[in-house]
C-alpha positions as CSV (number, residue, x, y, z in Angstrom):
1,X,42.8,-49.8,14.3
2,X,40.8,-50.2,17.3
3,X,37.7,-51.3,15.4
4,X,34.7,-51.1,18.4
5,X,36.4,-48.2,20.0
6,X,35.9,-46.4,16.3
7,X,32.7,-47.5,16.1
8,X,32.0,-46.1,19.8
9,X,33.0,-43.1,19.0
10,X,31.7,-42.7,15.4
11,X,28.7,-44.9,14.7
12,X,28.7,-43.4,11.2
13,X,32.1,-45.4,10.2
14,X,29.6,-48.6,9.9
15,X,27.7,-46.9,7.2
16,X,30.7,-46.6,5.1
17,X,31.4,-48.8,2.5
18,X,34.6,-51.7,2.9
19,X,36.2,-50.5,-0.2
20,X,36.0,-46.5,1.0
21,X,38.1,-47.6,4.4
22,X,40.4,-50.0,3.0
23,X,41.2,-47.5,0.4
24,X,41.8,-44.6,3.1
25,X,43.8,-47.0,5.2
26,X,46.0,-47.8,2.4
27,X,46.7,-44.3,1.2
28,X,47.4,-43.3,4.5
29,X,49.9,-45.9,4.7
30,X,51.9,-45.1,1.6
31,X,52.2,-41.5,3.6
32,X,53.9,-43.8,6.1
33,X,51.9,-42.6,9.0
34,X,50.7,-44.4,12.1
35,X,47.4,-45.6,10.4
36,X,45.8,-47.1,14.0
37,X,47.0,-44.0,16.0
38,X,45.8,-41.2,13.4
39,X,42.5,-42.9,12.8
40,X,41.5,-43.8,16.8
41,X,42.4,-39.9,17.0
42,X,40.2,-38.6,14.3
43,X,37.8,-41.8,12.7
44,X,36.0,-38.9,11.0
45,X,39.0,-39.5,8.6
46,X,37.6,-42.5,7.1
47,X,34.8,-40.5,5.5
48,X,36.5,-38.3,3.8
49,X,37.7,-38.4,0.0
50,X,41.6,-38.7,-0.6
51,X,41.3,-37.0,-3.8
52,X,39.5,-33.8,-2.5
53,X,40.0,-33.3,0.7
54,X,42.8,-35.7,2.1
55,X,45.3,-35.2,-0.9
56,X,45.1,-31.4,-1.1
57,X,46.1,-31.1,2.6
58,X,49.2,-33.5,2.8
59,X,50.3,-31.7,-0.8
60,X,49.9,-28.4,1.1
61,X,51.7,-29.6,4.3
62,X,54.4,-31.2,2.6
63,X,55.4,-28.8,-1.0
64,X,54.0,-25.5,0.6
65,X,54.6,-25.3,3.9
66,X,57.5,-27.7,3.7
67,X,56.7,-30.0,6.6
68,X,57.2,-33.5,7.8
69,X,54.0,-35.9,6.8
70,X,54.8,-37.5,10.4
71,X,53.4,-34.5,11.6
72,X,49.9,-35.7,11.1
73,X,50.7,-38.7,13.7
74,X,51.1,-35.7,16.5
75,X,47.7,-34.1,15.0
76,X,45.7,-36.0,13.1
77,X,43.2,-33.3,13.2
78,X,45.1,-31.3,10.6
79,X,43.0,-33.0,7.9
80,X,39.8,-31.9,9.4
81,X,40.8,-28.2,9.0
82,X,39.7,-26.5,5.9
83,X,42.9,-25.7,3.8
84,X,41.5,-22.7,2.0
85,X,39.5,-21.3,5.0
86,X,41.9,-22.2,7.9
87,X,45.2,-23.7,7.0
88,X,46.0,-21.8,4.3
89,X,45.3,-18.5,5.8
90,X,47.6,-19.2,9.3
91,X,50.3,-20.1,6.8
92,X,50.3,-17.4,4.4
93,X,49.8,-14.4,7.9
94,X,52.5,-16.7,9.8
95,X,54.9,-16.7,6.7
96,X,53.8,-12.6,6.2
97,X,55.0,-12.0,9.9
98,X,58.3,-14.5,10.2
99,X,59.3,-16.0,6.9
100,X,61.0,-18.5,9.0
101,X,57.6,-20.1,10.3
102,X,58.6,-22.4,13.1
103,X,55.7,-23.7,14.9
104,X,53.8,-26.3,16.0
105,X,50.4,-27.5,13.7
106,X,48.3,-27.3,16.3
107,X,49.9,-23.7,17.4
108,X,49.6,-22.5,14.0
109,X,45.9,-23.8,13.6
110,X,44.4,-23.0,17.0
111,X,45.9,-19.2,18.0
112,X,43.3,-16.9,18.5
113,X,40.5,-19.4,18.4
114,X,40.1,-19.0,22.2
């Protein structure tokens, strides 16, 4: 992780406590993503909680929507969506028009936000 570029681009990430990132980092790691390039993408990441917001997402991503984890390395961002107000919802209407849903995230997350 490109520490001072983080930093650049979220000062908050110094008000977070040691234990809070090294815990993220590592949890992130046992998915076997690309810890430096997901969190340079998104260091908002760092502040959020595995157990309620991280955790639910990748469980979502993976069991319900039956999708690679290494997807996150191409959008990072996924885990800033909400899952009940916005991923969630573009799954369920995408599985409701093709049951065979084959798309990218950030198709599936962005149409119709223009």
């Amino acid at each position: 992780v490109n520490a001072p570029k983080t930093a650049s681009r979220l000062p908050a990430v110094l008000g977070l406590r040691p234990d809070r990132i090294k815990g993220t980092v590592a949890y992130l790691r046992t998915l076997g993503l690309d810890v430096p390039k997901v969190v340079n993408a998104f260091p908002t990441l760092l502040g959020y909680s595995i157990e309620k917001n991280i955790q639910p997402k990748v469980d979502y991503l993976q069991y319900e929507m039956g999708r690679q984890l290494s997807e996150i390395n191409t959008l990072p961002q996924y885990l800033s969506y909400s899952l009940e107000k916005r991923i969630r919802p573009r799954y369920t209407y995408l599985q409701h028009v093709d049951r065979n849903v084959d798309c990218s995230l950030s198709y599936m997350l962005a149409w119709g936000d223009a």
